[in-house]
C-alpha positions in Angstrom: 0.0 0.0 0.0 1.2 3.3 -0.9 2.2 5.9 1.5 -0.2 9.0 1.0 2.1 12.0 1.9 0.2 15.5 3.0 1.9 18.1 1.0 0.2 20.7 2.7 1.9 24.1 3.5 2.0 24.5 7.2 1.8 28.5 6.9 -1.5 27.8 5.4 -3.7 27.5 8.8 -1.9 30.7 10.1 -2.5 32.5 7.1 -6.3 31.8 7.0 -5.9 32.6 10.2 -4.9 36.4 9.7 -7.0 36.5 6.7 -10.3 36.1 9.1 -8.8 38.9 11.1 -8.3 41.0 8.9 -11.6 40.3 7.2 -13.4 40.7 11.2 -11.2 44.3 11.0 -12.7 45.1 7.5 -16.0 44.6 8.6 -15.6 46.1 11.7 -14.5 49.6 10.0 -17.3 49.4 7.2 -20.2 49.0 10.4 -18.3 52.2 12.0 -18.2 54.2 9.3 -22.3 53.1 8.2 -22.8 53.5 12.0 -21.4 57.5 11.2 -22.9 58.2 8.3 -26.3 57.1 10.0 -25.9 58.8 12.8 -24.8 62.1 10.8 -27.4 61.8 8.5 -29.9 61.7 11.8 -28.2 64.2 13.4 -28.9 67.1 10.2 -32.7 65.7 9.7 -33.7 64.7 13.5 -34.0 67.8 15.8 -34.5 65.9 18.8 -31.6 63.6 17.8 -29.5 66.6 17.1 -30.8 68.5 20.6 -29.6 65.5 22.6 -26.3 65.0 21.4 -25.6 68.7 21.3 -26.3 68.8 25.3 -25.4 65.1 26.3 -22.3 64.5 24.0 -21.1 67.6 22.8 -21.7 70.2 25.6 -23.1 73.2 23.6 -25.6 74.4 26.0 -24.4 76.5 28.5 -26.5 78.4 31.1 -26.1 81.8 33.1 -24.6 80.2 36.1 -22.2 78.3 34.2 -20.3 82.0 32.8 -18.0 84.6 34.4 -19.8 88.1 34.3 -19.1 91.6 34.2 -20.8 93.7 36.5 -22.2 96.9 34.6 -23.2 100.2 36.9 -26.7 100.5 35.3 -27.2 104.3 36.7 -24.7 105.4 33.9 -24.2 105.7 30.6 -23.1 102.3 29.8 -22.2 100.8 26.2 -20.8 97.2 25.3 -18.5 97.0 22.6 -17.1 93.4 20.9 -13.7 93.5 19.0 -10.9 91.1 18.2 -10.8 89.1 21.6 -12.1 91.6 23.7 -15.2 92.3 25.1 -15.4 96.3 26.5 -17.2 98.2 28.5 -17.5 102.1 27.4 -18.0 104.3 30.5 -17.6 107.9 32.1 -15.0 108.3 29.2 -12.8 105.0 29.5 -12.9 101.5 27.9 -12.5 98.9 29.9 -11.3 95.5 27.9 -11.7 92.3 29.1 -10.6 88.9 28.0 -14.0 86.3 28.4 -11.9 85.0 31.6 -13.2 88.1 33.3 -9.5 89.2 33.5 -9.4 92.9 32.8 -6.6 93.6 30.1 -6.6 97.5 29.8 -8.3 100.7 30.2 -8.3 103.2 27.7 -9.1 106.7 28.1 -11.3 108.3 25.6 -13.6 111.9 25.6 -16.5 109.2 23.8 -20.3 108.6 25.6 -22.3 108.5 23.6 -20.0 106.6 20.8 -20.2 106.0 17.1 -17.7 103.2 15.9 -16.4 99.5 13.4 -14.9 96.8 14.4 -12.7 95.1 12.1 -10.8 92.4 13.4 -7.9 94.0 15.6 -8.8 97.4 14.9 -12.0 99.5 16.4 -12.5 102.8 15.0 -14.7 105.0 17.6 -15.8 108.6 18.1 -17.9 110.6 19.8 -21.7 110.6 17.9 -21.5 114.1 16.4 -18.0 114.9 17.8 -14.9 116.0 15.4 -12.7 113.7 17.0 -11.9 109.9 16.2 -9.7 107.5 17.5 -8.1 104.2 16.0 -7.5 101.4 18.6 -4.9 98.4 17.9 -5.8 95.7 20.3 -4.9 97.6 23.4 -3.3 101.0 22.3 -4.6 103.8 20.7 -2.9 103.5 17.5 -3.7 107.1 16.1 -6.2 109.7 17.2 -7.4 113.1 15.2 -9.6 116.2 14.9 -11.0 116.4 11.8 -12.8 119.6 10.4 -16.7 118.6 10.6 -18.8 116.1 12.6 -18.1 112.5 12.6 -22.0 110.6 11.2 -20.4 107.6 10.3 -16.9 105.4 10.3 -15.5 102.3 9.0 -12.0 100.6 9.2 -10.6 97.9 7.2 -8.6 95.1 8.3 -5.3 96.6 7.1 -6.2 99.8 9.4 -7.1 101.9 6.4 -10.2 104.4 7.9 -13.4 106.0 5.8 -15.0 108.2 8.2 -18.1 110.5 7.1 -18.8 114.1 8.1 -21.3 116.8 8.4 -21.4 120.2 9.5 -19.3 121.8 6.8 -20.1 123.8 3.7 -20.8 120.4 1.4 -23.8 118.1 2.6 -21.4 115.1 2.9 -17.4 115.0 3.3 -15.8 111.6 3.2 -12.3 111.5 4.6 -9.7 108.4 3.7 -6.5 107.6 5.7 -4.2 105.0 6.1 -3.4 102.8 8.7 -1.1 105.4 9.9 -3.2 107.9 10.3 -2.0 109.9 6.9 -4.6 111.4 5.3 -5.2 110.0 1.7 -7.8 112.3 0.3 -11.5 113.9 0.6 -14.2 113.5 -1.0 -16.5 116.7 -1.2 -20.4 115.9 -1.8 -22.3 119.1 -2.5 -25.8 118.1 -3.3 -25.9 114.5 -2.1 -25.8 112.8 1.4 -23.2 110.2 1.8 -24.7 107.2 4.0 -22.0 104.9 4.0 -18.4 104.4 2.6 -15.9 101.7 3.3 -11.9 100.4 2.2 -11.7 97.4 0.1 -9.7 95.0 1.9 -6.6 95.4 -0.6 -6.6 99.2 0.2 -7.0 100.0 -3.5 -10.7 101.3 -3.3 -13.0 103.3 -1.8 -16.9 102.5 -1.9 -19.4 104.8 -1.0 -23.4 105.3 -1.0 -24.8 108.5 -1.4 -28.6 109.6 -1.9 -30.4 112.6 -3.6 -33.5 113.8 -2.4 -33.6 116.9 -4.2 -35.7 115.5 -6.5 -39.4 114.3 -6.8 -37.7 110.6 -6.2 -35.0 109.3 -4.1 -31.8 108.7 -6.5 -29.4 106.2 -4.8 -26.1 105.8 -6.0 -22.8 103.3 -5.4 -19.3 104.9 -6.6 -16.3 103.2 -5.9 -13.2 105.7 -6.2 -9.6 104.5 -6.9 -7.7 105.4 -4.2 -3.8 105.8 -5.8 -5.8 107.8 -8.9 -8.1 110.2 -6.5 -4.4 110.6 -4.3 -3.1 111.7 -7.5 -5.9 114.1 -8.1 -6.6 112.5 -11.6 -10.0 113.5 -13.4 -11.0 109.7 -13.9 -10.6 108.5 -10.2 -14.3 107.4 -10.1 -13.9 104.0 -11.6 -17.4 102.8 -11.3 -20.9 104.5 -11.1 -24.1 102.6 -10.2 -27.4 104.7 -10.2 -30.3 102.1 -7.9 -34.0 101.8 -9.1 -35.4 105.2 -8.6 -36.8 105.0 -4.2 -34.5 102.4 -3.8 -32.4 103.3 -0.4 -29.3 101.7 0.4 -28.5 101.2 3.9 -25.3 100.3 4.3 -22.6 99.1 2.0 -19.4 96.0 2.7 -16.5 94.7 1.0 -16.4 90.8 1.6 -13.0 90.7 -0.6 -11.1 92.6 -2.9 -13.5 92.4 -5.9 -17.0 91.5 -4.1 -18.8 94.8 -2.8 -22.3 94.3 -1.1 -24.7 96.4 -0.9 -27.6 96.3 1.9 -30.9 98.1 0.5 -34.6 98.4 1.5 -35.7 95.6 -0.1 -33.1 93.5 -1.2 -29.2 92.5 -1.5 -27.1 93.8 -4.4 -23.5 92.6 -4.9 -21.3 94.5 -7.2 -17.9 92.5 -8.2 -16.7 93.0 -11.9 -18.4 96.2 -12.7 -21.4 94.6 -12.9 -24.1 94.7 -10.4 -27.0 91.6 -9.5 -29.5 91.5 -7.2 -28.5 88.3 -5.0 -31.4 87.9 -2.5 -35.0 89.6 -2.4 -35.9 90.8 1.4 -39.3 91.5 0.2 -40.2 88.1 -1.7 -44.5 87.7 -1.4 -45.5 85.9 1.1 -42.2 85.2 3.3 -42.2 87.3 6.9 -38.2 88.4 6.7 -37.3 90.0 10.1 -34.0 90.3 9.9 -30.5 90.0 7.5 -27.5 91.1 7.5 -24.3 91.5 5.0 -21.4 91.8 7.5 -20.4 87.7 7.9 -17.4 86.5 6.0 -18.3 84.9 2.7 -21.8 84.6 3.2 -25.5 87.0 3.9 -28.9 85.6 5.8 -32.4 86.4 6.2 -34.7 85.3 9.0 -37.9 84.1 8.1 -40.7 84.0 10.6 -42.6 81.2 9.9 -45.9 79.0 11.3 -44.9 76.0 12.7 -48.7 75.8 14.9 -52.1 77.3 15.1 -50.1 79.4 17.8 -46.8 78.7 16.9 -44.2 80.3 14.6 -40.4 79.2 14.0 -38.0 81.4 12.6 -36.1 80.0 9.4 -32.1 81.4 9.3 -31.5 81.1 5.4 -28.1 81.7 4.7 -26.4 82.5 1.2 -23.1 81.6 0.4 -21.9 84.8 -1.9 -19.4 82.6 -3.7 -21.7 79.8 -5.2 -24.4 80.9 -4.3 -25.7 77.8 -1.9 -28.3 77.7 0.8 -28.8 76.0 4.2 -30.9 76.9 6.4 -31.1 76.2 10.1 -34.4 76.3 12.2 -34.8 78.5 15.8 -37.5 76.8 17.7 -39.7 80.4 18.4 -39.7 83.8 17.0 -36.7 86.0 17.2 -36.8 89.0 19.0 -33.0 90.1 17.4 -30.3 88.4 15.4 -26.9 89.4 15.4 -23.8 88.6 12.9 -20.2 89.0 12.5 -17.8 87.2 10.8 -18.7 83.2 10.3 -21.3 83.5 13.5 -25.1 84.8 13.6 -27.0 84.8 16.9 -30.4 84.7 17.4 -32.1 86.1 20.7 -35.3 84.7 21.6 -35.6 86.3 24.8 -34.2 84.2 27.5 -32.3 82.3 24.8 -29.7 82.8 22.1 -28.6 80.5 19.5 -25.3 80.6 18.3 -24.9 79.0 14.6 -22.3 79.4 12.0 -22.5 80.5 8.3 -22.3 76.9 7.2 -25.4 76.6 9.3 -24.7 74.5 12.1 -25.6 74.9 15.9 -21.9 76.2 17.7 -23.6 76.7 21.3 -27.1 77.4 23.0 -27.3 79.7 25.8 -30.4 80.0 28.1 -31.1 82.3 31.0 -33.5 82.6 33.3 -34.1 86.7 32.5 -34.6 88.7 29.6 -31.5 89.1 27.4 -31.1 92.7 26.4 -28.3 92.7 24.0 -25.6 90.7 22.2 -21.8 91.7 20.8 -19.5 89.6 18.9 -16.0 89.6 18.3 -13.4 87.2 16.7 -14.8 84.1 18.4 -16.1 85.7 21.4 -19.6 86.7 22.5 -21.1 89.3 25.4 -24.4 88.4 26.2 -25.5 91.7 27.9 -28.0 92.5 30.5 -29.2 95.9 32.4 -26.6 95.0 35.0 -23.9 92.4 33.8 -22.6 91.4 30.7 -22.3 87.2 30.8 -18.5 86.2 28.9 -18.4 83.4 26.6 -16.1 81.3 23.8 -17.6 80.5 20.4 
């Protein structure tokens, strides 16, 4: 009888061995990964889902009790100011900045009260409401300060420190006055027959936007003119580079450069964005049958309306839609009530529902809840702080 001989390789066991592990680990990763989009895809569509996990697992409610407060004297003349990391308090002539530790950095000395001002990232640009005098702040230091020749209406300061500050009180209706982060005066512009009602740097330094209106007439005539700043500097005849005349009653509100090349433009009843020389109408705030109480165009790379809308017999939500100015893209994110304010600056909008402010970001997802047991009075937001403010304490938080 012949000997049978097993030829068999003996790796062969062990390596069906480590192919079952490594087919357990396969599987293993594809369930976690189903098990996250599931639960992602839950998370955007289920509110309740989404409510619980924000509290439970990722801690974005925060209550009163939970945050370090400022204590505000509410016999004076008090104002609450947001910028860069600070929150300040503006005082009997000094501002007060704190860190949302509840550490107080500085004090500043100003003759302001009753204050007009911008924030721009590092920079606030402030001045007395009606005053001739401005000054320019650097995080803690008074980086320049002036008196300029006519009543300061409005101001606006770039990133880069370059200033746009409008004045009445002089022999034209409207001056605007341009300087650069030094404090050098750049140029004026005179307005003789027109008011201006807003005018801002671009955020290469190059331009200067501003909005003016005519009311002489038997209609209101808005108009947009952006001014090269090196050519009006130069006193050239052809330093208005572009001229836009609104609908006739159309009134522009306020105007912002979101970059270089993309100028918005905040009217009455809608959202104008001018990049290219060429202007378009990029969301209506008076579309038929929507309830729009709010929107704003100061975020970074994006604008939003809030939409009050029924959710009950006695029940109404309000709808945050917001636009991405780029592509043009909506999300929207629902607030459980009506809004009493909403707030924006940079990638954050805030909406105050009374004892209650949601915190969302532009791509339109929840970045904290904060509930209180009083009425909220106001809100300020800086570079990825907030102050929630009451008549006698401002509440300090992180976004």
């Amino acid at each position: 009888m012949k000997e049978i001989i097993n030829f068999q390789n003996p790796n062969e066991h062990k390596n069906k061995k480590i192919n079952k592990k490594k087919l357990i680990i396969l599987i293993s990763i594809i369930i976690v990964i189903l098990a996250i989009i599931i639960t992602s895809i839950v998370y955007v569509y289920n509110k309740p889902f989404r409510k619980f996990l924000d509290r439970y697992l990722f801690r974005k409610n925060i209550t009163e009790e939970k945050l370090i407060s400022i204590q505000l004297d509410y016999d004076s003349n008090v104002n609450v100011i947001a910028y860069n990391k600070y929150i300040c308090v503006l005082a009997e002539n000094t501002l007060k900045q704190y860190h949302t530790s509840g550490e107080l950095v500085n004090e500043i000395k100003l003759e302001v009260s009753n204050p007009v001002y911008y924030a721009n990232d590092k920079y606030l640009a402030i001045s007395e409401k009606g005053s001739s005098k401005i000054y320019i702040i650097l995080d803690t230091k008074i980086a320049w300060q002036k008196e300029l020749d006519g009543n300061v209406s409005k101001i606006d300061i770039n990133k880069d420190g370059y200033v746009a500050v409008t004045l009445t009180g002089t022999t034209h209706k409207s001056v605007i006055v341009t300087y650069d982060d030094k404090g050098n005066e750049l140029f004026k512009t005179y307005l003789a027959s027109t008011n201006a009602l807003d005018a801002t740097v671009s955020p290469d330094d190059k331009y200067l936007a501003f909005a003016e209106i005519n009311t002489s007439g038997t209609i209101i005539q808005s108009t947009i003119k952006i001014i090269s700043i090196e050519k009006a500097k130069d006193k050239e005849a052809d330093y208005i580079i572009y001229k836009y005349d609104a609908p006739a009653n159309s009134l522009i509100t306020n105007i912002e450069y979101q970059s270089k090349d993309k100028l918005l433009c905040f009217y009455d009843d809608s959202i104008h964005m001018i990049s290219n020389n060429q202007d378009e109408t990029i969301l209506d705030l008076q579309e038929k049958n929507l309830k729009i109480n709010a929107a704003d165009i100061k975020l970074k790379g994006a604008i939003y309306r809030a939409i009050e809308k029924q959710s009950g017999l006695f029940k109404a939500d309000t709808v945050v839609e917001i636009t991405n100015t780029d592509n043009r893209k909506k999300v929207e994110y629902t607030v459980e009530g009506v809004a009493k304010s909403v707030y924006a600056y940079g990638n954050i909008i805030a909406t105050n529902l009374g004892q209650e402010i949601e915190f969302i970001n532009t791509s339109g997802w929840l970045v904290k809840n904060y509930t209180s047991s009083q009425d909220i009075q106001g809100l300020v937001i800086g570079n990825g702080v907030a102050g929630i403010v009451y008549h006698d304490r401002v509440e300090l938080t992180n976004l």
